[in-house]
N, CA, C and O atoms as a GROMACS GRO file, in nm:
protein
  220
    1UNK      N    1   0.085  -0.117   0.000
    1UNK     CA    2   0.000   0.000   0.000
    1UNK      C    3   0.090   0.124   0.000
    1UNK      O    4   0.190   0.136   0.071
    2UNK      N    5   0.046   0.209  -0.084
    2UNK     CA    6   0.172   0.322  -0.097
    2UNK      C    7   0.106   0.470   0.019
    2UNK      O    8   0.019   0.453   0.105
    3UNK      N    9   0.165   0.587  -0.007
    3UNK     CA   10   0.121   0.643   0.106
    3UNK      C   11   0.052   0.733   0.034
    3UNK      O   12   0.051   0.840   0.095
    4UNK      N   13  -0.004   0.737  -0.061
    4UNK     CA   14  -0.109   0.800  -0.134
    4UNK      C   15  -0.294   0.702  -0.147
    4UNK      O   16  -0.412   0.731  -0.167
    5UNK      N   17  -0.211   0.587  -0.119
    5UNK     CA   18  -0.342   0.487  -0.126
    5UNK      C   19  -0.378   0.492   0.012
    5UNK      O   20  -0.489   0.441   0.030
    6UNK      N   21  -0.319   0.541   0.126
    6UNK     CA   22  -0.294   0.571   0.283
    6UNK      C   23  -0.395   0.691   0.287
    6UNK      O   24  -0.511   0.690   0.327
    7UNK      N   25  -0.325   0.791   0.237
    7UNK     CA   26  -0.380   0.916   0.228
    7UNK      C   27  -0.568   0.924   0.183
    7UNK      O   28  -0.659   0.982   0.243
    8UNK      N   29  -0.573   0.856   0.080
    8UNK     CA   30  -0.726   0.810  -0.006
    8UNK      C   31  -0.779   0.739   0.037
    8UNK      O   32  -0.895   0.743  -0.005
    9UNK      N   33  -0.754   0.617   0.148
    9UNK     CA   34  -0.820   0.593   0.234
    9UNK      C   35  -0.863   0.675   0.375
    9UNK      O   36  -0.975   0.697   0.421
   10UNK      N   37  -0.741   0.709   0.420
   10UNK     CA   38  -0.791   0.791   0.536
   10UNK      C   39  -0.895   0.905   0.462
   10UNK      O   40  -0.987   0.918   0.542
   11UNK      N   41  -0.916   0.984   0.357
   11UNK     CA   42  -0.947   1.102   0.312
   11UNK      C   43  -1.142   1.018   0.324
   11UNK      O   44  -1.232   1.088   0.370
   12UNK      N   45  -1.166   0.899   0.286
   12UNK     CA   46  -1.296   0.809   0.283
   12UNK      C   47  -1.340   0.796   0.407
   12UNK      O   48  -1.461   0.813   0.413
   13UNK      N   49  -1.289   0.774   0.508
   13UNK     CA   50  -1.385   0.763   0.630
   13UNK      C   51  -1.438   0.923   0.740
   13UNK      O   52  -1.364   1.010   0.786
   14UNK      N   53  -1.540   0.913   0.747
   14UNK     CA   54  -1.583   0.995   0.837
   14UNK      C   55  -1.510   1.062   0.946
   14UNK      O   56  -1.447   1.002   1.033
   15UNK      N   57  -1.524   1.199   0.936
   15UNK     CA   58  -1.483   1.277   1.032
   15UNK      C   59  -1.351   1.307   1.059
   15UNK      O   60  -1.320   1.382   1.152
   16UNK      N   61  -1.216   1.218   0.936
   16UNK     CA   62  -1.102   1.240   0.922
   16UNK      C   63  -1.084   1.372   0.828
   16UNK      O   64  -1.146   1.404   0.727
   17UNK      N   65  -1.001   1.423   0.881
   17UNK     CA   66  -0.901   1.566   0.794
   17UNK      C   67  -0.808   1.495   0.793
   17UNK      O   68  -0.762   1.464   0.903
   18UNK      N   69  -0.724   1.424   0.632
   18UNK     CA   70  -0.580   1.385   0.605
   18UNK      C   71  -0.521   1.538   0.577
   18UNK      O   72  -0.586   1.604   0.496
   19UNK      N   73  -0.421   1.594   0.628
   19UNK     CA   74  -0.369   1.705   0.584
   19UNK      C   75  -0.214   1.673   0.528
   19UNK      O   76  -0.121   1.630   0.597
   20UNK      N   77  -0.212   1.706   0.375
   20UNK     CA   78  -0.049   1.689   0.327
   20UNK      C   79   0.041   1.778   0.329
   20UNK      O   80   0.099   1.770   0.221
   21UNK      N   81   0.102   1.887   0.412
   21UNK     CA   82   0.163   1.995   0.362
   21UNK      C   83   0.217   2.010   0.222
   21UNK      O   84   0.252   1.918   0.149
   22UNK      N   85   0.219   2.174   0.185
   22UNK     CA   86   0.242   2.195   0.069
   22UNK      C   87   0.303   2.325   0.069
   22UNK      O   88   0.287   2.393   0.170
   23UNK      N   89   0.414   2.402  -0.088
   23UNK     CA   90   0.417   2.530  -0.018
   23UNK      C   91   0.305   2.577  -0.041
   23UNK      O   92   0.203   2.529  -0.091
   24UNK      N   93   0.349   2.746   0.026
   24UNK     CA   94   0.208   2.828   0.055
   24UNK      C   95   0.033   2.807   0.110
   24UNK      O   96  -0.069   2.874   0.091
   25UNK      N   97   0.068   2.649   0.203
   25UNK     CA   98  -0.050   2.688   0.285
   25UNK      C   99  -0.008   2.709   0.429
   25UNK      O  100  -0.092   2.679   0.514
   26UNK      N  101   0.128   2.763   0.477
   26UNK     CA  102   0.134   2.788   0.558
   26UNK      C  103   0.217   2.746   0.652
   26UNK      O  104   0.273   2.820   0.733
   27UNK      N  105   0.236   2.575   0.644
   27UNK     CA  106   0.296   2.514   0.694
   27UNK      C  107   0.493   2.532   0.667
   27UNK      O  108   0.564   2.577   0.577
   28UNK      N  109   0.518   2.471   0.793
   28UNK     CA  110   0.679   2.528   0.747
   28UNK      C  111   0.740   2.442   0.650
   28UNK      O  112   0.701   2.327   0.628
   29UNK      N  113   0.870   2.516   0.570
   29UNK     CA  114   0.897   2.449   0.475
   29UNK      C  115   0.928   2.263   0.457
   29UNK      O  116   0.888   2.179   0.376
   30UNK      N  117   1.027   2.258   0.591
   30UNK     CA  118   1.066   2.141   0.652
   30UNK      C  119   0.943   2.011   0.625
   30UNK      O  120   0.973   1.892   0.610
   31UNK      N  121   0.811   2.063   0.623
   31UNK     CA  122   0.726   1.948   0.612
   31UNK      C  123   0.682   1.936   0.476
   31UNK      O  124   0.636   1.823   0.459
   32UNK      N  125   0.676   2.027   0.340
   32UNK     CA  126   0.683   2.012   0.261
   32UNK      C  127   0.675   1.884   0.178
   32UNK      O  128   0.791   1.867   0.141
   33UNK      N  129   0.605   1.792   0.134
   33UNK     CA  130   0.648   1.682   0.083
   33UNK      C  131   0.654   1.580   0.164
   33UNK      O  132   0.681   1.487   0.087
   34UNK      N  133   0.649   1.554   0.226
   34UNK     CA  134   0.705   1.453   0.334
   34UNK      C  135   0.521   1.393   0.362
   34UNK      O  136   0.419   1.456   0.390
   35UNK      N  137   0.548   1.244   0.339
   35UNK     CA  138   0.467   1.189   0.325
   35UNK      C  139   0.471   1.058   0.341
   35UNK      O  140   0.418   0.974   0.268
   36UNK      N  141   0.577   1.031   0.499
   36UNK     CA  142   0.553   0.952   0.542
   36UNK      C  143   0.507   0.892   0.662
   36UNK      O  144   0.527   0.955   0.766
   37UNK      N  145   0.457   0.802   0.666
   37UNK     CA  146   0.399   0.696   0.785
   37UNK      C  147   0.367   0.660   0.890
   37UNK      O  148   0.246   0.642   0.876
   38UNK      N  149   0.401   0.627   1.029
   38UNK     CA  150   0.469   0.523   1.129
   38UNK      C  151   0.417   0.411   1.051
   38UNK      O  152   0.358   0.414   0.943
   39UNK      N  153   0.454   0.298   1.136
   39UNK     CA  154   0.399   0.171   1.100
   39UNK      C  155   0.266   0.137   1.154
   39UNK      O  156   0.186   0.058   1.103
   40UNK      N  157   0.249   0.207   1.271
   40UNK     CA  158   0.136   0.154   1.367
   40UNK      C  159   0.014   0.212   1.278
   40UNK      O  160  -0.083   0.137   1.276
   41UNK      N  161   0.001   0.351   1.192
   41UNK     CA  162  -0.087   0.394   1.125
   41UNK      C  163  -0.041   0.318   0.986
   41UNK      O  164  -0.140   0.349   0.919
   42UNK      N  165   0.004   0.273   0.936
   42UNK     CA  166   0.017   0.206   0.824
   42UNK      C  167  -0.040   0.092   0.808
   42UNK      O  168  -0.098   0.057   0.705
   43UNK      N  169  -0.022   0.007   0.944
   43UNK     CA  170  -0.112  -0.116   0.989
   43UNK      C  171  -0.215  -0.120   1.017
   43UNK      O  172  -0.269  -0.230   1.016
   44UNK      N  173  -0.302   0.016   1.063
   44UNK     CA  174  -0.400   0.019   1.119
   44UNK      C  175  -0.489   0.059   0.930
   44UNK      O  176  -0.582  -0.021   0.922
   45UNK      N  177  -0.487   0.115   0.846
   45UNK     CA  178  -0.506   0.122   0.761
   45UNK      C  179  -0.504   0.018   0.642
   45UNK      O  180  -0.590   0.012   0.554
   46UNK      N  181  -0.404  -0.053   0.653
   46UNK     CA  182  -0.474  -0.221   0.599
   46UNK      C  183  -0.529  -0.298   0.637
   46UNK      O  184  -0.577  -0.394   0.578
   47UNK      N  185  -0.534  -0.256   0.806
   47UNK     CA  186  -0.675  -0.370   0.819
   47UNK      C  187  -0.826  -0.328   0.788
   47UNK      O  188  -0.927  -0.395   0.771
   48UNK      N  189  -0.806  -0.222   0.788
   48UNK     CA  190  -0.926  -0.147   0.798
   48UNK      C  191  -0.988  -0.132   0.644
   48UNK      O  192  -1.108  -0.115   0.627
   49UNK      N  193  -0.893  -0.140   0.533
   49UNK     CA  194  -0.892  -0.120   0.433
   49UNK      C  195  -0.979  -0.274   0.383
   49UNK      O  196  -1.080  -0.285   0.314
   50UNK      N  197  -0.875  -0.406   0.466
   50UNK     CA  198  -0.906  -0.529   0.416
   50UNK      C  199  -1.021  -0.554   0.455
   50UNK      O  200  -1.101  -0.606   0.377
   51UNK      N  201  -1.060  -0.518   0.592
   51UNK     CA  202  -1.180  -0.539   0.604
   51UNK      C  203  -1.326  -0.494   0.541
   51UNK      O  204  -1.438  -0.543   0.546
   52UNK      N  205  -1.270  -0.381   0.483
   52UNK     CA  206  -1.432  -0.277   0.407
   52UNK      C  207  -1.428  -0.330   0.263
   52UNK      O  208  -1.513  -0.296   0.180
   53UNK      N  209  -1.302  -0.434   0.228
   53UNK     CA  210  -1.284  -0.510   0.132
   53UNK      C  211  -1.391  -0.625   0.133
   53UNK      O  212  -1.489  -0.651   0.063
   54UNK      N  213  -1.337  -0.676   0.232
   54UNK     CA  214  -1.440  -0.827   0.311
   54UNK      C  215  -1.568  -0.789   0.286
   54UNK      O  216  -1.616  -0.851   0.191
   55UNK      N  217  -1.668  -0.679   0.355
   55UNK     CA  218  -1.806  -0.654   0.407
   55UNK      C  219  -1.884  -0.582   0.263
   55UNK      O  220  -2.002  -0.548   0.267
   0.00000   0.00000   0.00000
């Protein structure tokens, strides 16, 4: 699962804001781009994914 298929899932369920920094919305440059992970949210997103697969 890449972290755009991460992103498009989290962006599908209710009541989530995925926010990506970018320039000029504000955020500092340093986060720019950066678009990665932990594992614990990476894991928690394929199950969740596999499961709405399943049902």
């Amino acid at each position: 699962m890449t972290i755009d298929e991460i992103i498009g899932f989290m962006q599908g369920l209710d009541g989530v804001l995925a926010v990506t920094p970018a320039p000029g919305d504000g955020s500092p440059e340093i986060s720019w781009g950066t678009r990665s992970s932990p594992t614990p949210l990476t894991e928690l997103c394929r199950r969740r994914a596999s499961r709405s697969r399943r049902s």
